[in-house]
TORDOPA-53941 format. One record per residue (C-alpha): residue number from 1; residue in one letter; x, y, z. Coordinates in Angstrom, 2 decimals. Example, Ala and Ser with C-alpha at 12.3 -4.5 7.8 and 13.67 -1.06 7.14 Angstrom:
2
NODE   seq   type         x         y         z
NODE     1      A     12.30     -4.50      7.80
NODE     2      S     13.67     -1.06      7.14
//
This chain:
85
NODE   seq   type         x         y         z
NODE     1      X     88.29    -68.29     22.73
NODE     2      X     85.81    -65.86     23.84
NODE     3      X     83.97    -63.53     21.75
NODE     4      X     82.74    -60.29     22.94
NODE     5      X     79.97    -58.42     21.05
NODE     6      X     79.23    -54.47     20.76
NODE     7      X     76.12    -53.74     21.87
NODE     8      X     73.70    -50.09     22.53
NODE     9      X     72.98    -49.11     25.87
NODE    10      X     69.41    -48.54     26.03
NODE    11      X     68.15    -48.00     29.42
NODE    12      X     70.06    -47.95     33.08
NODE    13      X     68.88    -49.74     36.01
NODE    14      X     69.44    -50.97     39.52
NODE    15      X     68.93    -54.56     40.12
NODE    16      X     69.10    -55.30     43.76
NODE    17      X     72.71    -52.89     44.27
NODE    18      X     73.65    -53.76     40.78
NODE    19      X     74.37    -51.26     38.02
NODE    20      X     72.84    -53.11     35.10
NODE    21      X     71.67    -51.95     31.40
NODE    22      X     69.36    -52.75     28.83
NODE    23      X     71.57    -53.55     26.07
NODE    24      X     70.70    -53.51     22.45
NODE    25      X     72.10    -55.98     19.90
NODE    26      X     70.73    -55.35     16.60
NODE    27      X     67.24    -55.26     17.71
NODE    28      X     67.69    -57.77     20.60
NODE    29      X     67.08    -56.30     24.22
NODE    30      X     69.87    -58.00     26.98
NODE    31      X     70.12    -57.11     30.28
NODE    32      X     73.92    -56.81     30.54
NODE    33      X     75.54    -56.02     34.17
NODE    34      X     77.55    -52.43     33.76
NODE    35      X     79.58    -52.13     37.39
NODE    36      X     82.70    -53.15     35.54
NODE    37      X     82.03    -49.82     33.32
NODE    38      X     81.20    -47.08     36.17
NODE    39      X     81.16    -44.58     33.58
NODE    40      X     78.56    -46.08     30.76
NODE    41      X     75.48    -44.08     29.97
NODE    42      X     72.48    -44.60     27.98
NODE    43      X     73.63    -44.14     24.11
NODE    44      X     77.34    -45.74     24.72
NODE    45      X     78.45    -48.86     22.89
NODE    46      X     79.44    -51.53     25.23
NODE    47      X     81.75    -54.71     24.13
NODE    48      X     79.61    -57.73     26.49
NODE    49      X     80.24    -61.52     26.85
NODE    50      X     78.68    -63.68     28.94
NODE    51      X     76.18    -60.90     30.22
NODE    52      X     78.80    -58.75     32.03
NODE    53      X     79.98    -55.57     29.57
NODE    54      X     83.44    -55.74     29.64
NODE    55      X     84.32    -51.89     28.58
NODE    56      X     83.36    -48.64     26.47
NODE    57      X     83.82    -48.25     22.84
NODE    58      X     83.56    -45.49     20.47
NODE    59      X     80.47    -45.43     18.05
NODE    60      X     83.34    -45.73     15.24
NODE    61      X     85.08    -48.49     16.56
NODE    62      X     81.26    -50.02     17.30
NODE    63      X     80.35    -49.73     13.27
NODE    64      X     83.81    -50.73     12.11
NODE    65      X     83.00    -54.17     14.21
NODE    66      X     79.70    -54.29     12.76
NODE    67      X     80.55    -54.12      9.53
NODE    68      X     83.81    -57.02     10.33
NODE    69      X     80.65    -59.07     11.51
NODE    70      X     78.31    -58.49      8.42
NODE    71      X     81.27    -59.36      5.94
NODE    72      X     81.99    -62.51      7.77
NODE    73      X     78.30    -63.67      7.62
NODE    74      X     78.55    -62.71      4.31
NODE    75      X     81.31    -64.89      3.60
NODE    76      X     80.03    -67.45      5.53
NODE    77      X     77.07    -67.54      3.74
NODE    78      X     78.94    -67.84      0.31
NODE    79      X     80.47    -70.53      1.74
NODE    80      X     77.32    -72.40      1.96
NODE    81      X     76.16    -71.60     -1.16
NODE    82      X     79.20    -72.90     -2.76
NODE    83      X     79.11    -76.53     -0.60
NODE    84      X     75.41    -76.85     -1.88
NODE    85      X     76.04    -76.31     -5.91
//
């Protein structure tokens, strides 16, 4: 299974003929490789796995995964609790 994450474009550069971005994931900076997203610009949400963003997303569809993400560490961390009392 692979699990691609939403991240912010931050910053565009060129690495040596490669379209690559400075990609922001909740306060942690990634350099991400954009040429399979010609189009991305600073400000767009990006879905990236393995260092390579994989394609565009809309800022709603960006927070609705966020929020997915925050209820299952939520959950996950109930979990916990519960296996420890």
């Amino acid at each position: 299974m692979c699990l691609g994450i939403p991240g912010k474009i931050v910053e565009t550069f060129d690495f040596s003929g490669t379209k690559m971005a400075k990609v922001d994931f909740g306060g942690v900076l990634q350099d991400v490789c954009i040429e399979t997203v010609p189009d991305a610009e600073i400000g767009d949400f990006v879905i990236v796995h393995a260092g390579f963003a994989l394609n565009k997303l809309s800022v709603e569809d960006a927070m609705e995964t966020f929020a997915i993400l925050e209820e299952m560490k939520r959950l996950a961390d109930l979990d916990d609790q519960e296996n420890h009392d």
